[in-house]
C-alpha positions in Angstrom: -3.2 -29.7 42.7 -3.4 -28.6 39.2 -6.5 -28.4 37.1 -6.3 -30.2 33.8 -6.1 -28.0 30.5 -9.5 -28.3 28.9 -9.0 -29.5 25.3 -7.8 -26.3 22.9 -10.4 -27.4 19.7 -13.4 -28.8 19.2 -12.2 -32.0 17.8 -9.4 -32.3 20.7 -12.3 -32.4 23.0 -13.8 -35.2 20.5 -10.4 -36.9 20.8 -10.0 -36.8 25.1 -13.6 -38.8 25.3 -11.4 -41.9 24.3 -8.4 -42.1 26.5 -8.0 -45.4 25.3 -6.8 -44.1 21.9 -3.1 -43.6 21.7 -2.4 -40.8 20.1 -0.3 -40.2 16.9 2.2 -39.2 18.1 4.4 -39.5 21.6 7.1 -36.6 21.8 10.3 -38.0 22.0 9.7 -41.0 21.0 11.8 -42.0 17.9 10.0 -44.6 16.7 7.2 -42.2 15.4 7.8 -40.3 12.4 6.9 -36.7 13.5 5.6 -35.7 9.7 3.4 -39.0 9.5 2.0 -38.1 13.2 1.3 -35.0 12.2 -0.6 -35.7 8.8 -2.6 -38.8 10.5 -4.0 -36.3 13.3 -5.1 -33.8 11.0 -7.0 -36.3 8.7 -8.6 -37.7 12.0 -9.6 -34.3 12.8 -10.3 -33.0 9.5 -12.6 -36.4 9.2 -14.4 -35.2 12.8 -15.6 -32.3 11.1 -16.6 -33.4 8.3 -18.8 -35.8 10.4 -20.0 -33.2 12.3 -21.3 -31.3 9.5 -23.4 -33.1 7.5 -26.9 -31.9 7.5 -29.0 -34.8 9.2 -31.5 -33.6 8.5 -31.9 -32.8 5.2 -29.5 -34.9 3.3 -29.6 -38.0 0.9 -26.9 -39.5 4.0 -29.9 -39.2 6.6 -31.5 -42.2 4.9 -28.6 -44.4 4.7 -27.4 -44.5 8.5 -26.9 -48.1 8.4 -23.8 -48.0 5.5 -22.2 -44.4 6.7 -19.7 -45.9 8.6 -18.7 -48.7 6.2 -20.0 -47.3 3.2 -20.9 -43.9 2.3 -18.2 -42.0 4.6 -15.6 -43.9 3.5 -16.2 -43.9 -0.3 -17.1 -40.2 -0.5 -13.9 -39.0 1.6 -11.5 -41.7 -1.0 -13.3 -40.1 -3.4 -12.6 -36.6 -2.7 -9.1 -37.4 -1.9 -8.3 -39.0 -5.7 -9.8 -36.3 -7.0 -7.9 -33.4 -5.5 -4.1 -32.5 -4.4 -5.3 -29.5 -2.2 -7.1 -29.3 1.2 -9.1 -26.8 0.4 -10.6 -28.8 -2.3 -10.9 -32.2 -0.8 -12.9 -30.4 1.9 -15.3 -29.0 -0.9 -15.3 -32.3 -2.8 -16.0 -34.0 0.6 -18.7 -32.0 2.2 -20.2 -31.3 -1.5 -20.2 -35.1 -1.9 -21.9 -36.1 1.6 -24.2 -32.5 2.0 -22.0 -31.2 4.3 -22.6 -28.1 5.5 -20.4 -24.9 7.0 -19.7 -25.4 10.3 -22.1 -23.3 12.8 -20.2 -23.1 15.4 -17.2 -20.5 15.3 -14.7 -22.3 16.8 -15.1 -24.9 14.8 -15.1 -22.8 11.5 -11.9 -21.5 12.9 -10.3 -25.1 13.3 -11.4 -26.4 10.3 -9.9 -22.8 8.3 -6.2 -24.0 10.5 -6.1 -27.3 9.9 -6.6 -26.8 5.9 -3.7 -25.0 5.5 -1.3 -28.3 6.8 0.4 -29.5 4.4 -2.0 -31.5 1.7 0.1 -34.3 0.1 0.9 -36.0 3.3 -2.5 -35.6 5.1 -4.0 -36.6 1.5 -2.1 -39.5 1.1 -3.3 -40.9 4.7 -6.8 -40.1 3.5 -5.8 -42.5 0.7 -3.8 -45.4 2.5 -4.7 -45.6 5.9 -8.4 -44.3 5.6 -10.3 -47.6 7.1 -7.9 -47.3 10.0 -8.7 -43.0 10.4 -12.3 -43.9 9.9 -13.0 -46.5 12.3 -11.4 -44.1 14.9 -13.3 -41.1 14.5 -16.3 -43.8 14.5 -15.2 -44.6 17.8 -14.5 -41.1 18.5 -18.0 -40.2 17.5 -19.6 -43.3 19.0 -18.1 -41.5 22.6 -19.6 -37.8 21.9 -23.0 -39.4 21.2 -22.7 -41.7 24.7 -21.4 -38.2 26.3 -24.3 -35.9 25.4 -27.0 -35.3 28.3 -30.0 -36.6 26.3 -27.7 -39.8 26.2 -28.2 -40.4 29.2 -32.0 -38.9 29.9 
């Protein structure tokens, strides 16, 4: 019997805590634009990261846990995203915006430094149109890594 493939990235890990999640996109199927798939899981996952790097500590965003999710995430990533045509600079805007820091951890420094050279306009332009949809997900998303963390469950 085969062993299944332990998730490749940090946020693909995030992303196989909720099974029930489709994903964006189903090889062969040819009702899913490839290019949209593709854009949509990299905001997701760009969107993970940012999460995961906000300093909870010491940040402005520690004192208003009970709006991130409908307030302050959302508004800070739009805003970064009207503000910028690049990647590289919605990711500044973004993390600058909500205290984000560098990732720690290597492997995540390393996904985020991959995923922010995809292609910007179409992963920008989910940001902007579908971004209530991409947050709610990664809430969910993030909802699951909390639930899954030993002290969860202590």
């Amino acid at each position: 019997m085969a062993t299944p493939e332990a998730p490749s990235t940090p946020t693909r890990a995030w992303q196989s805590l909720v099974p029930e999640l489709p994903p964006f996109a189903h090889p062969g199927d040819p009702d899913v634009d490839d290019a949209q798939a593709v854009a949509a899981d990299t905001a997701e996952r760009l969107l993970l990261l940012l999460h995961y790097s906000i300093d909870w500590q010491n940040s402005w965003v520690a004192d208003r846990r009970k709006t991130y999710w409908d307030n302050e995430f959302p508004s800070h990533v739009r805003g970064a995203a009207n503000s910028n045509d690049s990647l590289d600079g919605w990711w500044s805007n973004a993390s600058r915006r909500l205290t984000a820091l560098a990732p720690r951890q290597a492997d995540r420094r390393l996904e985020l430094a991959i995923l922010l050279r995809e292609p910007a306009e179409p992963v920008i332009t989910m940001l902007l149109d579908r971004l209530p949809a991409l947050v709610l997900r990664v809430r969910i998303i993030a909802e699951a890594v909390a639930a899954a963390r030993p002290e969860a469950s202590a």
